[in-house]
C-alpha positions as semicolon CSV with decimal commas, in nm:
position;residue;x (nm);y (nm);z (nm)
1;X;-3,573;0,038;-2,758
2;X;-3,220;0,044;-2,925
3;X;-3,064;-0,249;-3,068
4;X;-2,813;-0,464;-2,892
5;X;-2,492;-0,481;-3,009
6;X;-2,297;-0,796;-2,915
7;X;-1,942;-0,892;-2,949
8;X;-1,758;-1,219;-2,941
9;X;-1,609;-1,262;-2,560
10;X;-1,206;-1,266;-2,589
11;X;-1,031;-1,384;-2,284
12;X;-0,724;-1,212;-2,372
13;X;-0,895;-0,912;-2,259
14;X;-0,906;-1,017;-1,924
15;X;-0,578;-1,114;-1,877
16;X;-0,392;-0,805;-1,675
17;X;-0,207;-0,933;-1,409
18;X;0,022;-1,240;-1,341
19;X;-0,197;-1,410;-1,101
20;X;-0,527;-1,377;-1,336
21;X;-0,300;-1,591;-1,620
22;X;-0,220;-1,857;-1,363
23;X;-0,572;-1,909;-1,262
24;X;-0,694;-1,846;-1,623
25;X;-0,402;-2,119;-1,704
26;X;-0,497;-2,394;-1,380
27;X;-0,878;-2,334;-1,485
28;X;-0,812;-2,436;-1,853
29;X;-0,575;-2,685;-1,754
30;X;-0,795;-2,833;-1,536
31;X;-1,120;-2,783;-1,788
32;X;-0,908;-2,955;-2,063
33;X;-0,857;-3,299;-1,964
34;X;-0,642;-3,468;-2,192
35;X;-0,742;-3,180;-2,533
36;X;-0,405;-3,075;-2,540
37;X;-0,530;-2,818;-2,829
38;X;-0,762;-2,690;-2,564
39;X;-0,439;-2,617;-2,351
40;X;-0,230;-2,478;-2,671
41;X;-0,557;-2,257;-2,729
42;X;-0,507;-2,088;-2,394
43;X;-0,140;-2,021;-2,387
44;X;-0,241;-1,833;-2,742
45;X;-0,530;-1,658;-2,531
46;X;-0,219;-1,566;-2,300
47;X;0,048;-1,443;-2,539
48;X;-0,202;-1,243;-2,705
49;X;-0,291;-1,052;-2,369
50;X;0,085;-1,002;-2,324
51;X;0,146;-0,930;-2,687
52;X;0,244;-1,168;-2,931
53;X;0,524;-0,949;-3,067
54;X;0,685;-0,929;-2,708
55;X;0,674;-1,306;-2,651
56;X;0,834;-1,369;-3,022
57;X;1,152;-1,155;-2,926
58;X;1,139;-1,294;-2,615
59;X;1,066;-1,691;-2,702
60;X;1,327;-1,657;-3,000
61;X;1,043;-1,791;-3,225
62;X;0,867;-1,598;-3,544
63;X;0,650;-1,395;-3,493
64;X;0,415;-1,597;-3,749
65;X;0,509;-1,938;-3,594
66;X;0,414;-1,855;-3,290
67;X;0,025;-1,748;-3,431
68;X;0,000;-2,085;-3,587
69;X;0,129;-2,283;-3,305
70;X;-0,073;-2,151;-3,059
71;X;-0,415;-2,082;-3,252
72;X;-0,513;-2,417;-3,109
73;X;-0,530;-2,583;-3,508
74;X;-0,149;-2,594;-3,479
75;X;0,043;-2,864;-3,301
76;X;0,307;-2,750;-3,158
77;X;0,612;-2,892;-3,039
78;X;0,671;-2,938;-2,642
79;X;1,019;-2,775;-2,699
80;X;0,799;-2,470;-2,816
81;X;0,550;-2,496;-2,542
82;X;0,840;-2,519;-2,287
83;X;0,978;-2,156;-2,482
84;X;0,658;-1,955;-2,462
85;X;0,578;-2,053;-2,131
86;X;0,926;-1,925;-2,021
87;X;0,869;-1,632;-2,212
88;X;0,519;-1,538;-2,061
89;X;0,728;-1,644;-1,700
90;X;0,540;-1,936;-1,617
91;X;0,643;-2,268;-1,529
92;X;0,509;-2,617;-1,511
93;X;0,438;-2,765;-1,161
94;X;0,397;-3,143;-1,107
95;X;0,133;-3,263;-0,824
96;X;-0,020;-3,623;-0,795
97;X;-0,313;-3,649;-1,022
98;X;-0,614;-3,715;-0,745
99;X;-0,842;-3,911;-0,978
């Protein structure tokens, strides 16, 4: 019997098309609650399945910046948020909260 070889799971991976960010975004939106680092943590998870590189040129924000603000230990401005979420072409949607 051969050894099993695991690997940590990376949800970036899994990202390939448009519509499997948004659902991976409402799904961690929705998971988060009020964790906004939990949030920050999955636009990283995004911008690193559409390459961070590409959303710095396009966000106008370093290249480095942009790993610490969205490694989910960073805290990131909501002017930033607003700029990588433009940059990934996403966009926030209001809806009463149904609590």
């Amino acid at each position: 019997m051969g050894t099993l070889k695991l690997r940590k799971w990376d949800s970036a991976e899994h990202l390939k098309t448009q519509e499997d960010i948004v659902l991976y975004l409402e799904a961690c939106m929705e998971e988060a609650g009020d964790d906004a680092a939990f949030i920050v943590k999955a636009l990283g998870n995004i911008a690193r399945a559409k390459g961070m590189t590409q959303l710095a040129n396009e966000s106008g924000l370093g290249h480095e910046s942009l790993y610490t603000a969205l490694s989910g230990e960073g805290n990131p401005s909501f002017a930033t948020i607003l700029k990588v979420m433009h940059a990934l072409g996403l966009k926030l949607h209001p809806e009463i909260a149904h609590v």
